[in-house]
The first five atom37 places (N, CA, C, CB, O) and aatype in JSON, in Angstrom:
{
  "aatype": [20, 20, 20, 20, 20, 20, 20, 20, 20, 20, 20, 20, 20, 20, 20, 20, 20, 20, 20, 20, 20, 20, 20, 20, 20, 20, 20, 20, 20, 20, 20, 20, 20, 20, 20, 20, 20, 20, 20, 20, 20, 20, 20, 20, 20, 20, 20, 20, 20, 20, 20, 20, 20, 20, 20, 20, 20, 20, 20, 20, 20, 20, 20, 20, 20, 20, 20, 20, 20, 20, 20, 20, 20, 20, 20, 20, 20, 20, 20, 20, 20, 20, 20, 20, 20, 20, 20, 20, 20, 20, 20, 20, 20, 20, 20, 20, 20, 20, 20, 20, 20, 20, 20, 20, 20, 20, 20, 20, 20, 20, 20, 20, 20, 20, 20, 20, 20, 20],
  "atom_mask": [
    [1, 1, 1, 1, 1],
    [1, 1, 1, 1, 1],
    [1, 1, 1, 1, 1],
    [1, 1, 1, 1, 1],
    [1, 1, 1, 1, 1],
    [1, 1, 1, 1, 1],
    [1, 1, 1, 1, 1],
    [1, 1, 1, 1, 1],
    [1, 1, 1, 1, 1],
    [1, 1, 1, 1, 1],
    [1, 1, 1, 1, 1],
    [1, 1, 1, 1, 1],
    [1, 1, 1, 1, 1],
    [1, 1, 1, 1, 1],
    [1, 1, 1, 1, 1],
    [1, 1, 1, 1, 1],
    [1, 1, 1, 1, 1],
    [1, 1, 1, 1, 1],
    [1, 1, 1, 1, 1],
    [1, 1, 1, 1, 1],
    [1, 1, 1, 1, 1],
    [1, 1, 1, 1, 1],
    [1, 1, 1, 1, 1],
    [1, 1, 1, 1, 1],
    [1, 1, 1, 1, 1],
    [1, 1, 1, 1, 1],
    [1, 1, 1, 1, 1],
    [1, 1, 1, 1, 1],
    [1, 1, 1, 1, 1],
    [1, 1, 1, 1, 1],
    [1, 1, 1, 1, 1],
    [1, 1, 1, 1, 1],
    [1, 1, 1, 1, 1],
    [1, 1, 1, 1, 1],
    [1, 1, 1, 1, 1],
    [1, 1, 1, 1, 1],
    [1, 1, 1, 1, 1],
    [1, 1, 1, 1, 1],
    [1, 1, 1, 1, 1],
    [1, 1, 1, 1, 1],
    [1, 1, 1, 1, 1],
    [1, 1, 1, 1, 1],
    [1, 1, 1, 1, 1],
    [1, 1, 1, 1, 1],
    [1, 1, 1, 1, 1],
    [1, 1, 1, 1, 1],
    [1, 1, 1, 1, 1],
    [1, 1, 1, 1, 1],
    [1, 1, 1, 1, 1],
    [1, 1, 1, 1, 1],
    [1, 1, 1, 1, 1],
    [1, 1, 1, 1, 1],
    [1, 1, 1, 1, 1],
    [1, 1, 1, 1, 1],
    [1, 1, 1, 1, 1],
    [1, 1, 1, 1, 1],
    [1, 1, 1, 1, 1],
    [1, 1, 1, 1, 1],
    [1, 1, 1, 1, 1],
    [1, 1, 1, 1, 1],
    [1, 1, 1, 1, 1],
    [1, 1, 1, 1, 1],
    [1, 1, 1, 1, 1],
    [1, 1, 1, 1, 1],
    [1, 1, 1, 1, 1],
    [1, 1, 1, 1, 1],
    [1, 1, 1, 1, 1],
    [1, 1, 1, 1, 1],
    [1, 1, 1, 1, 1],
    [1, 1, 1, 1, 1],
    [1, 1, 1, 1, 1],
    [1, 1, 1, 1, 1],
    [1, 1, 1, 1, 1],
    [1, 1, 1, 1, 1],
    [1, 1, 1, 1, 1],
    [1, 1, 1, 1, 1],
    [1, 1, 1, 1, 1],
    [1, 1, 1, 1, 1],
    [1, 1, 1, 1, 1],
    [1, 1, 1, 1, 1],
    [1, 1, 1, 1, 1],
    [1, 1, 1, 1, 1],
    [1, 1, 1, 1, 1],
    [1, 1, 1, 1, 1],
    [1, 1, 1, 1, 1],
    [1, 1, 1, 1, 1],
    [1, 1, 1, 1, 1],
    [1, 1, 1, 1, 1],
    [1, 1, 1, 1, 1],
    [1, 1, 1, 1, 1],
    [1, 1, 1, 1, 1],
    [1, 1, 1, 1, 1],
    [1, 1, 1, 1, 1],
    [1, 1, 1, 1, 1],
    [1, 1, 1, 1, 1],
    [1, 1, 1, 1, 1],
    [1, 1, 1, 1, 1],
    [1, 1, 1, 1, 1],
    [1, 1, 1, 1, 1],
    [1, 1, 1, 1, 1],
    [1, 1, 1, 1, 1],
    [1, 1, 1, 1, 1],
    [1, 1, 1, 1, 1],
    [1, 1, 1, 1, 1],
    [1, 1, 1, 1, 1],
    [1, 1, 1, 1, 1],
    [1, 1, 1, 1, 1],
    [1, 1, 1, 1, 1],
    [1, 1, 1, 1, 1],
    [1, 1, 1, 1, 1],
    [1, 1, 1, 1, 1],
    [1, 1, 1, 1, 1],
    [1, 1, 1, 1, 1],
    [1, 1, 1, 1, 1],
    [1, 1, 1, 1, 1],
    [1, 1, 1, 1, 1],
    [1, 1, 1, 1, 1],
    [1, 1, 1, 1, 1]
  ],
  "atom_positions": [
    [[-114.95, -50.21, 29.68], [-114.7, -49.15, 28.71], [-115.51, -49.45, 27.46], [-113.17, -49.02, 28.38], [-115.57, -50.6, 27.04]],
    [[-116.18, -48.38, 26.83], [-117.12, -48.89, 25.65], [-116.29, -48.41, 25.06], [-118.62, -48.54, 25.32], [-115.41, -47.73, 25.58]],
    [[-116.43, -48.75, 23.25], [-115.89, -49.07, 22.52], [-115.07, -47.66, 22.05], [-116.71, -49.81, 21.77], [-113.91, -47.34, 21.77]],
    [[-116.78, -46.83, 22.15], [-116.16, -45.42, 21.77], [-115.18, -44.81, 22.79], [-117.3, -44.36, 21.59], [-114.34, -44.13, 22.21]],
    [[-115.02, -44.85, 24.19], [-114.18, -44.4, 24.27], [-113.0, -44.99, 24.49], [-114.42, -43.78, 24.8], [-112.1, -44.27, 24.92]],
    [[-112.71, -46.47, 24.24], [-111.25, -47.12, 23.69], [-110.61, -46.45, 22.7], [-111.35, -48.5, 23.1], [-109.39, -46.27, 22.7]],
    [[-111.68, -45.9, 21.49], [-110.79, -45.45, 20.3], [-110.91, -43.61, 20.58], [-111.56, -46.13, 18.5], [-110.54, -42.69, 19.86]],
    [[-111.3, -43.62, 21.35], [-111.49, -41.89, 22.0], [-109.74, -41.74, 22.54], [-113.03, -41.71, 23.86], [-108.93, -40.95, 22.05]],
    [[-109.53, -42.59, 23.5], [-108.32, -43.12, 24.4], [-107.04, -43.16, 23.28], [-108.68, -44.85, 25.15], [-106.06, -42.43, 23.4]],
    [[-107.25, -44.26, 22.01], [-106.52, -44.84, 21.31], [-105.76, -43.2, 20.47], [-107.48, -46.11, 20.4], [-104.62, -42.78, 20.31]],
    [[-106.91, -42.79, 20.2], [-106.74, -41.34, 19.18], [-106.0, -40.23, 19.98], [-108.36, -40.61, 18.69], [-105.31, -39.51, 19.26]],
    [[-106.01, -39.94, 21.23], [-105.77, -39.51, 22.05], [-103.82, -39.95, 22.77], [-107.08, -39.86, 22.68], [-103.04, -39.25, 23.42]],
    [[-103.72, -40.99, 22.37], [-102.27, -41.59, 22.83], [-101.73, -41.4, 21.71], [-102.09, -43.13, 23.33], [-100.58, -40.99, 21.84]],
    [[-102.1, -41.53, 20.59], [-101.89, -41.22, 19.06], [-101.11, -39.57, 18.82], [-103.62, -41.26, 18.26], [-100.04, -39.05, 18.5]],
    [[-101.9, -39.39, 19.05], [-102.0, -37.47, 18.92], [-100.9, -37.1, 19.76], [-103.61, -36.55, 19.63], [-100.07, -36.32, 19.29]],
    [[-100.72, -37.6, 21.18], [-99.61, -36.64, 21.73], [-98.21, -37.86, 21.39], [-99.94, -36.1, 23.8], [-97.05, -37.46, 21.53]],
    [[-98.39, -38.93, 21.08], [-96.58, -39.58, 20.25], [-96.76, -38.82, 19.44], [-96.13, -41.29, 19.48], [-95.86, -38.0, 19.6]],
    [[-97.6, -38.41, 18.31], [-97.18, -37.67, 17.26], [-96.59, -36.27, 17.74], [-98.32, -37.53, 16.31], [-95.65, -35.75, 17.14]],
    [[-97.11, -35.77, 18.71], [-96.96, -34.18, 19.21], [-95.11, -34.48, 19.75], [-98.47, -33.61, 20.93], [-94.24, -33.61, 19.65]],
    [[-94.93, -35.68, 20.21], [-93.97, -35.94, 21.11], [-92.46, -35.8, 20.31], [-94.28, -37.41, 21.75], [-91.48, -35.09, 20.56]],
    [[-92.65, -36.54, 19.51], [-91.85, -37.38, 17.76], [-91.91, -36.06, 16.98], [-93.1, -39.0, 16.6], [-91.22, -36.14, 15.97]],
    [[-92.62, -34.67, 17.16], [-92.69, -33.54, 16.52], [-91.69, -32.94, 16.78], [-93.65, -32.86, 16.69], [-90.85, -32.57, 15.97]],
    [[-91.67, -32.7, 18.49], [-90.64, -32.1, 19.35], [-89.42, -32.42, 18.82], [-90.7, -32.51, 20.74], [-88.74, -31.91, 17.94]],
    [[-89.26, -33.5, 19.65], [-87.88, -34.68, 19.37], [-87.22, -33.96, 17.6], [-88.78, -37.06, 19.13], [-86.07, -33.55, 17.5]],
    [[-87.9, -33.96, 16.78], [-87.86, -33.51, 15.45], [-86.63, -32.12, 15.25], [-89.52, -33.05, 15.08], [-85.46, -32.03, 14.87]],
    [[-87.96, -30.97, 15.89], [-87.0, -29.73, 15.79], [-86.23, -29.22, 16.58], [-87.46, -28.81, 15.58], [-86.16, -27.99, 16.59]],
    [[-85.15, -30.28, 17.8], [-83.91, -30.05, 18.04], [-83.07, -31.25, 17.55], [-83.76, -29.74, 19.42], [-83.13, -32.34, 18.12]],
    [[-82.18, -30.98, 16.34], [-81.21, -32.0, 16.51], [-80.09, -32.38, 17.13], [-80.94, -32.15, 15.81], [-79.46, -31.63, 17.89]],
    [[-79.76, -33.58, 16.84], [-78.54, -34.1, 18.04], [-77.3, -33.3, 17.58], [-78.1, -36.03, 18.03], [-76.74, -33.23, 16.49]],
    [[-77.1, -32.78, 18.64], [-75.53, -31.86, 18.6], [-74.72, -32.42, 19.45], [-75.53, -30.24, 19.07], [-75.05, -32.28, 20.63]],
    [[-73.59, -33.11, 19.18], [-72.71, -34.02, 19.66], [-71.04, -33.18, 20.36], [-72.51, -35.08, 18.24], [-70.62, -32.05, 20.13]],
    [[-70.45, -34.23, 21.21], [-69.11, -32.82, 20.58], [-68.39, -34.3, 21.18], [-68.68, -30.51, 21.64], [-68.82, -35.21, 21.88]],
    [[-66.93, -33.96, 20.43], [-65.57, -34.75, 20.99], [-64.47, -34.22, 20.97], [-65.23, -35.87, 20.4], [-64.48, -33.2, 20.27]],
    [[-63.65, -34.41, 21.35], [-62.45, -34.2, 21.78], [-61.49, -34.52, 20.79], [-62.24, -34.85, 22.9], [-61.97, -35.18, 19.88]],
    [[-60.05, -34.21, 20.65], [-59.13, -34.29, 19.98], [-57.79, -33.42, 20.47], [-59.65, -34.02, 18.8], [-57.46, -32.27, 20.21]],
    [[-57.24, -34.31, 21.18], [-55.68, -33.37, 21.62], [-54.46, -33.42, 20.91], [-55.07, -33.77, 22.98], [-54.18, -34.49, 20.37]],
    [[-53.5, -32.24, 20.78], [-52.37, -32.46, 20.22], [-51.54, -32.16, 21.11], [-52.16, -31.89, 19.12], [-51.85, -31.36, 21.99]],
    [[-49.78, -32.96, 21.05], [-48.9, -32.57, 21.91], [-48.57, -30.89, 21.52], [-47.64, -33.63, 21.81], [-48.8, -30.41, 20.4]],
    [[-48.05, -30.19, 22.56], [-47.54, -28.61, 22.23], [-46.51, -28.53, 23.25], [-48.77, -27.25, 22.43], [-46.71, -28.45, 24.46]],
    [[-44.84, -28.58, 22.35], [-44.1, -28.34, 23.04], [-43.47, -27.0, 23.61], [-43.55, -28.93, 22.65], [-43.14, -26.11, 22.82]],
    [[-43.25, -26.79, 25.5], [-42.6, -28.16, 25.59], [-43.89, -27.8, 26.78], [-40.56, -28.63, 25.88], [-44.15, -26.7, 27.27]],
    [[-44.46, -28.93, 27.0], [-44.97, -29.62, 28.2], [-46.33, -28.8, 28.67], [-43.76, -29.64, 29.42], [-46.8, -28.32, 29.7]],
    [[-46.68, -28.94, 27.2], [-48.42, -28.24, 26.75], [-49.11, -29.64, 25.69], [-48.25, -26.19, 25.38], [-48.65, -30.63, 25.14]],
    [[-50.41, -28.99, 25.83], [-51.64, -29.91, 25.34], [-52.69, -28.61, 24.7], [-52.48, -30.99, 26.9], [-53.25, -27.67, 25.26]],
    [[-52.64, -29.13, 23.07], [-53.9, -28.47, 22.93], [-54.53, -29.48, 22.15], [-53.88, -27.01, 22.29], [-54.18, -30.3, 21.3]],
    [[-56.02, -29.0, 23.0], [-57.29, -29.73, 23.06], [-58.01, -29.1, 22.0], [-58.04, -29.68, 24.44], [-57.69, -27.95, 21.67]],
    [[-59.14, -29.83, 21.32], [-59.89, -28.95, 20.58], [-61.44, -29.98, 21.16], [-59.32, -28.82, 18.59], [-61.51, -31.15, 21.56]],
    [[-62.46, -28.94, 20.98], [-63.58, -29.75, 21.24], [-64.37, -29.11, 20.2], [-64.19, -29.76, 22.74], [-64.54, -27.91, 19.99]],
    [[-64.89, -30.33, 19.49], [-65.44, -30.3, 18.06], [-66.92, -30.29, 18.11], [-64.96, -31.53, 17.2], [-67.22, -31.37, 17.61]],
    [[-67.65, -29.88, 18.32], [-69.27, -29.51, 17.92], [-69.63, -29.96, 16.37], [-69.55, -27.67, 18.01], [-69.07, -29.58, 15.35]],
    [[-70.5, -30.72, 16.48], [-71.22, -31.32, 15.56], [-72.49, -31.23, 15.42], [-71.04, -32.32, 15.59], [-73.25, -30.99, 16.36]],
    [[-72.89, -31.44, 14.07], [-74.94, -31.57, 14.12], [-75.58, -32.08, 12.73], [-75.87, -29.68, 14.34], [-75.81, -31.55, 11.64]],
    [[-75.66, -32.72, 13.0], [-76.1, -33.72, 11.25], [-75.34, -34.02, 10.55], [-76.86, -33.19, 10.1], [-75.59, -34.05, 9.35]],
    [[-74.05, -34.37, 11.08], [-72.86, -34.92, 10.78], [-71.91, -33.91, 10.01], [-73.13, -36.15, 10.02], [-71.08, -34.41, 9.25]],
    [[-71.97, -32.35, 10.17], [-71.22, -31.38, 10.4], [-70.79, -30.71, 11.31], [-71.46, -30.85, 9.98], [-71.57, -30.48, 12.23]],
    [[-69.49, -30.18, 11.37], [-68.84, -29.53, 12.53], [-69.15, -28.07, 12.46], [-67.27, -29.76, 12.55], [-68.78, -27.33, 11.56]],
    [[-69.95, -27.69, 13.6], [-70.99, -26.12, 13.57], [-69.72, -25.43, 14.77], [-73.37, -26.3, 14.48], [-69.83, -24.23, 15.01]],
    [[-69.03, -25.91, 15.18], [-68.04, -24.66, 16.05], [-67.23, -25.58, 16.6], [-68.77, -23.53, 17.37], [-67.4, -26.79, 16.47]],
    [[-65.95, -24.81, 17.49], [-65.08, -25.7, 17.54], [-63.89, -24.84, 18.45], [-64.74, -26.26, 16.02], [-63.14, -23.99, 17.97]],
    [[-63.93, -25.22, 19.66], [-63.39, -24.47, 21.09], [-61.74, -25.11, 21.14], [-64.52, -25.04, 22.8], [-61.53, -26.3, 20.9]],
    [[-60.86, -24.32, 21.42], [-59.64, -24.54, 21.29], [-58.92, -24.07, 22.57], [-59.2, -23.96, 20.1], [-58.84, -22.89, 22.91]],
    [[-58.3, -25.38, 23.39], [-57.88, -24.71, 24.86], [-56.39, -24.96, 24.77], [-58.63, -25.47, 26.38], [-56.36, -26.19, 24.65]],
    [[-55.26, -24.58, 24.77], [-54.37, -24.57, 24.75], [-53.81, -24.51, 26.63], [-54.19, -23.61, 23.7], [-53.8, -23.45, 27.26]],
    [[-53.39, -25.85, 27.23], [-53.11, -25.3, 28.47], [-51.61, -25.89, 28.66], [-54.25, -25.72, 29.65], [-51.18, -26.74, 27.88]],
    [[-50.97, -25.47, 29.58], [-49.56, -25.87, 29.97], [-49.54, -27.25, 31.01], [-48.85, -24.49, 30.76], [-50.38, -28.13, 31.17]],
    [[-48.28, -27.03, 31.59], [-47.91, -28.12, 32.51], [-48.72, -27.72, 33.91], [-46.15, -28.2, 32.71], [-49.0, -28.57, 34.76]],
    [[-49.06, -26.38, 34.03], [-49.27, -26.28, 35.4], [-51.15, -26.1, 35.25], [-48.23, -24.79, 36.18], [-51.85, -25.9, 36.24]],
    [[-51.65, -26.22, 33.98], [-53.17, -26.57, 33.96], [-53.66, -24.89, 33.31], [-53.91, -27.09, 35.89], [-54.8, -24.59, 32.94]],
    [[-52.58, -24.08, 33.32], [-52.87, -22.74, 33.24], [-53.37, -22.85, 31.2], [-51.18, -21.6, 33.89], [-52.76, -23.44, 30.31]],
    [[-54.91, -21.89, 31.11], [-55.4, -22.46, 29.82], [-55.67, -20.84, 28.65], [-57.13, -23.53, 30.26], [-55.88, -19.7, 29.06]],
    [[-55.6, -21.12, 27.76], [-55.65, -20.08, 26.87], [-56.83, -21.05, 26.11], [-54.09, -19.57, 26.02], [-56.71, -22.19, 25.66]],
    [[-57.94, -20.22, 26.14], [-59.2, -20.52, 25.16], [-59.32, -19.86, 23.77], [-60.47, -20.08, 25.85], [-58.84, -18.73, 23.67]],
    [[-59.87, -20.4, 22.72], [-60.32, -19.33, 22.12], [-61.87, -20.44, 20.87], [-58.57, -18.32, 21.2], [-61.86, -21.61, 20.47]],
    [[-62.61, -19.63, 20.74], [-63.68, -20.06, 20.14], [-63.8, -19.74, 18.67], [-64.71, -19.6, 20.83], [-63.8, -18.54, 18.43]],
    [[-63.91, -20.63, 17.5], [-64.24, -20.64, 15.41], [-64.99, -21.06, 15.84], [-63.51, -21.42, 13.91], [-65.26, -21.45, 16.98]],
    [[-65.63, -21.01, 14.6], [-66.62, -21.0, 13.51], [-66.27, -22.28, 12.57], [-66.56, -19.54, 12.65], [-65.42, -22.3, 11.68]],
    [[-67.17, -23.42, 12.98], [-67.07, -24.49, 11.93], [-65.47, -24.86, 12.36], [-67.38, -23.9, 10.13], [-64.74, -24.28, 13.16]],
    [[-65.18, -26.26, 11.35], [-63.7, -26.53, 11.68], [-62.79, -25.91, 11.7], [-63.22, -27.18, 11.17], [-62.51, -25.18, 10.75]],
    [[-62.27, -25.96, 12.43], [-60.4, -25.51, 13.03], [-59.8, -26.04, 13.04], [-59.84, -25.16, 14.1], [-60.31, -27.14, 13.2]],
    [[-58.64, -26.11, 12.95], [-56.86, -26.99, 13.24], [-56.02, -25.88, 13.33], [-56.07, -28.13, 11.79], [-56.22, -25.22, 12.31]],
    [[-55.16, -25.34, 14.04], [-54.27, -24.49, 14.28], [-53.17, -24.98, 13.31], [-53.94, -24.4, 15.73], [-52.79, -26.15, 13.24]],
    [[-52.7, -23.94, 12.57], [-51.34, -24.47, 11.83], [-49.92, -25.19, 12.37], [-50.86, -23.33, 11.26], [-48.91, -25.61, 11.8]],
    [[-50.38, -25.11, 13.82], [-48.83, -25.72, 14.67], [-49.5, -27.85, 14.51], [-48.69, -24.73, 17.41], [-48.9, -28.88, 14.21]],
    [[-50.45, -27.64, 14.78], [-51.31, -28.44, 14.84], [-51.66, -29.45, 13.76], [-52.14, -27.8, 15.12], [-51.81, -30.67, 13.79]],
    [[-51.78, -28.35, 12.6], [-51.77, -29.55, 11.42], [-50.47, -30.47, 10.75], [-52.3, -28.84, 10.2], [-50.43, -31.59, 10.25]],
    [[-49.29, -29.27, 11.05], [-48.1, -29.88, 10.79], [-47.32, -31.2, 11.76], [-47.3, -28.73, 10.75], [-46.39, -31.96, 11.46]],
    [[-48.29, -31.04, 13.24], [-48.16, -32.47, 13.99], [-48.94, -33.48, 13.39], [-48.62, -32.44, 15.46], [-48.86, -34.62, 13.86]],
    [[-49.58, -33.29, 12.55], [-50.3, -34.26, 11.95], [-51.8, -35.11, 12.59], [-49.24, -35.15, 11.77], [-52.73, -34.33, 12.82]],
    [[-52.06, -36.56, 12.87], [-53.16, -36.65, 13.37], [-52.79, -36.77, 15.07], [-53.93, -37.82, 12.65], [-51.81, -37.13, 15.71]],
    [[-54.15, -36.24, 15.4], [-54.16, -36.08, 17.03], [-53.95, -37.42, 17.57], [-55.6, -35.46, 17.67], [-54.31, -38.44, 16.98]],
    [[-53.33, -37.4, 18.79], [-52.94, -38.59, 19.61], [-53.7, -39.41, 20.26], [-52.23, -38.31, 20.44], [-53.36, -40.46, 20.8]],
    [[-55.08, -38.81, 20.2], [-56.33, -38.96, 21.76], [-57.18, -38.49, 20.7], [-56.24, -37.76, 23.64], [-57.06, -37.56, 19.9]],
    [[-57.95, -39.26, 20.85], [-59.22, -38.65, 20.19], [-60.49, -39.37, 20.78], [-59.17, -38.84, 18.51], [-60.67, -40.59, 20.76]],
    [[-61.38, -38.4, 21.32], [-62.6, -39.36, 22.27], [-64.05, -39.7, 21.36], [-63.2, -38.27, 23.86], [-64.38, -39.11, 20.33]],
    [[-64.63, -40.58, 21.88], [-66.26, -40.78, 20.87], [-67.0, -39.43, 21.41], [-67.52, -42.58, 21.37], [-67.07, -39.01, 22.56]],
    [[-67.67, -38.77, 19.9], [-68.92, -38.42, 20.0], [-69.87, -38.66, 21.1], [-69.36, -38.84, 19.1], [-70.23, -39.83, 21.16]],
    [[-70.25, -38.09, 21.74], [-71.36, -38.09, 23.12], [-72.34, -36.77, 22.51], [-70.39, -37.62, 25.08], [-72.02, -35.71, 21.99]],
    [[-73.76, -37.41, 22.85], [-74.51, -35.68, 22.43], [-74.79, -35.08, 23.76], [-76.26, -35.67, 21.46], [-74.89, -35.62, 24.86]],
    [[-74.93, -33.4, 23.26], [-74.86, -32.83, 24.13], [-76.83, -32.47, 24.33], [-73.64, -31.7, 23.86], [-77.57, -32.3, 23.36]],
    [[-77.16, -32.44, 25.34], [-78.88, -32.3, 25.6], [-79.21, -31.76, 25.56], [-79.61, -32.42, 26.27], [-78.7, -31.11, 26.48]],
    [[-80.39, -30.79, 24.86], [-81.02, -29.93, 24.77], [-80.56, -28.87, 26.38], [-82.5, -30.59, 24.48], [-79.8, -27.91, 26.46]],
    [[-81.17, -29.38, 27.18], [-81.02, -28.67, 28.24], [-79.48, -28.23, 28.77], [-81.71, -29.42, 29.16], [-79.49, -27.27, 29.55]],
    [[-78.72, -28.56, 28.6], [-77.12, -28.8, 28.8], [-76.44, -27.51, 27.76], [-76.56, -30.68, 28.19], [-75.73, -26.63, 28.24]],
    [[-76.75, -27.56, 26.48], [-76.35, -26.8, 25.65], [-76.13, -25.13, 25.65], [-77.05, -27.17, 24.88], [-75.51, -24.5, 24.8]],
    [[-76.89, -24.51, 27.0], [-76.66, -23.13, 26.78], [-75.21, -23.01, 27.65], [-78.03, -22.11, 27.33], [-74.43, -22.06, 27.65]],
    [[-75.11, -24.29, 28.39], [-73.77, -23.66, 29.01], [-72.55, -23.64, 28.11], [-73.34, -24.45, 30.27], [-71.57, -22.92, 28.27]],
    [[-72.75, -24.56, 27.12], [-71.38, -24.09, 26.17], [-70.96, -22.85, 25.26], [-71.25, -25.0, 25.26], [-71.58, -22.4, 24.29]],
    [[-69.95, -22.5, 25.73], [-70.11, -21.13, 25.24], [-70.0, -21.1, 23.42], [-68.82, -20.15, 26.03], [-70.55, -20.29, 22.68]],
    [[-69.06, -22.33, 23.03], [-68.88, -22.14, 21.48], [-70.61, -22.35, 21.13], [-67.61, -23.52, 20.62], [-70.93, -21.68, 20.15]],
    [[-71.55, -22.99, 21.61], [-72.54, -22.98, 21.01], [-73.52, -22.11, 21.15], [-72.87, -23.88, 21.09], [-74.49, -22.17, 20.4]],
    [[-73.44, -21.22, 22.11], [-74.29, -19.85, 22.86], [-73.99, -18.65, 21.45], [-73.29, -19.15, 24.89], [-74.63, -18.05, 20.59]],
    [[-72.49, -18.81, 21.97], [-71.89, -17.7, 21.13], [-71.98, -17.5, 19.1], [-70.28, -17.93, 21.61], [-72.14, -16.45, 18.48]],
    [[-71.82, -18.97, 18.54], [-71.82, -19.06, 17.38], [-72.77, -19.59, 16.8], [-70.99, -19.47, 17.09], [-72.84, -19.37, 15.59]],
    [[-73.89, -20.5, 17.47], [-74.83, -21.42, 17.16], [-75.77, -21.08, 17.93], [-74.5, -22.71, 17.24], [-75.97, -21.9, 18.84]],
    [[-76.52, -20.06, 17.91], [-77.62, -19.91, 19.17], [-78.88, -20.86, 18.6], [-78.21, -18.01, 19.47], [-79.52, -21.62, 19.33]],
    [[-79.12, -20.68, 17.09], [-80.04, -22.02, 17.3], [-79.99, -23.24, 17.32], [-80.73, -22.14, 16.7], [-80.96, -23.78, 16.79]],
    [[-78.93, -24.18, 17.88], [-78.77, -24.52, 18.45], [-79.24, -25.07, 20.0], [-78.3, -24.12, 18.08], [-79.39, -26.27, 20.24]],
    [[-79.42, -24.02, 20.98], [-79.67, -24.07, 22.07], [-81.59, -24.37, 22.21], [-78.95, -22.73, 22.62], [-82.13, -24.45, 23.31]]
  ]
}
């Protein structure tokens, strides 16, 4: 390899990390976790919290019973149901995981409220 085209090569590996590290750039990490409260008698409501630069951008609320049967409903930014805040802090609460670029159109709180986002 002559010299010129080592740094032909070099400029060239250069150019597309930068192109790469550009990408990576304009989607950020949108995370989501979990948080359940007891709902008596012999219910669970779940909330799944959407995040993105360390704000909560939407926030899916499933309310289901004993027999799995579920009532959804989808906000805007943080939520707590008033039955919910008066239980105080949630019992279960899971880590942050991000959700992937590619993965993201199936959620509906983020389709629906956050399309850029997706």
């Amino acid at each position: 390899m002559t010299p010129r085209t080592h740094w032909t090569a070099w400029i060239a590996v250069s150019v597309l990390a930068l192109a790469g590290s550009a990408c990576a750039g304009q989607s950020p990490t949108v995370t989501i976790h979990t948080e359940a409260y007891p709902r008596p008698p012999y219910s669970e409501a779940t909330y799944y919290v959407y995040e993105r630069d360390g704000k909560v951008i939407c926030t899916k609320l499933a309310i289901c019973d004993k027999y799995d049967q579920c009532d959804t409903g989808y906000h805007v930014g943080a939520f707590v149901d008033p039955d919910d805040q008066k239980t105080g802090k949630p019992y279960h609460v899971t880590a942050a995981v991000p959700v992937p670029p590619s993965k993201r159109a199936k959620h509906q709180c983020l389709a629906k409220f956050v399309p850029d986002a997706l």
